[in-house]
C-alpha positions as a printed NumPy array, in Angstrom:
array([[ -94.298, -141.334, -123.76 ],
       [ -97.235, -144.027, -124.333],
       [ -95.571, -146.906, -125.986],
       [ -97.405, -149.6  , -128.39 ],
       [ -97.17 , -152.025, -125.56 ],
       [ -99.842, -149.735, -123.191],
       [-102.047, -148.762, -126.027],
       [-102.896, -152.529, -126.9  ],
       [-102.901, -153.209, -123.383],
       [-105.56 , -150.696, -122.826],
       [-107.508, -151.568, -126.074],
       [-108.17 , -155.074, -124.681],
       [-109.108, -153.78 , -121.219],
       [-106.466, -155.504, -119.434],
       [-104.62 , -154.421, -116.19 ],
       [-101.124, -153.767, -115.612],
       [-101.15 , -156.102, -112.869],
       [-103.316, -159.127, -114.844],
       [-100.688, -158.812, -117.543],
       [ -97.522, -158.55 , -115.321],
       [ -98.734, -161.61 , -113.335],
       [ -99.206, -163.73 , -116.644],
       [ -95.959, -162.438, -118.054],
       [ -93.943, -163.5  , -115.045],
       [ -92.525, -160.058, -114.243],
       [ -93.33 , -157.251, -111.502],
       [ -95.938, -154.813, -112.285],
       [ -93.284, -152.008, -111.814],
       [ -90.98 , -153.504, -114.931],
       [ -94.397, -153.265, -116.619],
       [ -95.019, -149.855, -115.896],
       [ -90.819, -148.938, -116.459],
       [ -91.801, -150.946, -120.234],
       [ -94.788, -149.092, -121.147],
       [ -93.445, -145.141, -120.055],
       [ -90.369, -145.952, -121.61 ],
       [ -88.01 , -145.848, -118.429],
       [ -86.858, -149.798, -119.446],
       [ -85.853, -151.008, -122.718],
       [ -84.307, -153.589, -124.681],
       [ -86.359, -156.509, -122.599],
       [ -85.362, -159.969, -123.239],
       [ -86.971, -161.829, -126.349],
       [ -88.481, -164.318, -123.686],
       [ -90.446, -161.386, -122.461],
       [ -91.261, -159.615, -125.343],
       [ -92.677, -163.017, -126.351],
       [ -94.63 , -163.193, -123.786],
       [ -96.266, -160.084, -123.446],
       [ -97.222, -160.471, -127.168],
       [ -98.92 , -163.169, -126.762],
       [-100.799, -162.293, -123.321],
       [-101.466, -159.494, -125.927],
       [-102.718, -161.733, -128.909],
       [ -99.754, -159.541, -131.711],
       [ -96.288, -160.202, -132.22 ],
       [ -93.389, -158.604, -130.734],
       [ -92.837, -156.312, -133.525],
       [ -96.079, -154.922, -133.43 ],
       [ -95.746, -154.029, -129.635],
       [ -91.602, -153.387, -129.706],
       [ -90.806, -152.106, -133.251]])
């Protein structure tokens, strides 16, 4: 399963491990986010990654 979160990752060119660094989390949580093996992350990090990722969380979550 390729969640919203890797697409838009991927459409900017970014790497899992330039986006995990500036979201303050491992690249493996990253990863776990994106296949769908970890859910429900905190609002602080679904903040973040949105706006690494230049959307809001609903676009990448919901």
């Amino acid at each position: 399963m390729v969640t919203k979160l890797k697409i838009r990752r991927v459409e900017l060119g970014l790497k899992q491990n330039e986006v995990a660094k500036q979201a303050g989390i491992t690249s493996q949580y990253l990863r776990n986010l994106e296949t769908g093996k970890a859910s429900n992350p905190s609002i602080a990090i679904m903040k973040r990654l949105a706006s690494i990722l230049g959307c809001t969380e609903q676009e990448l979550f919901f």
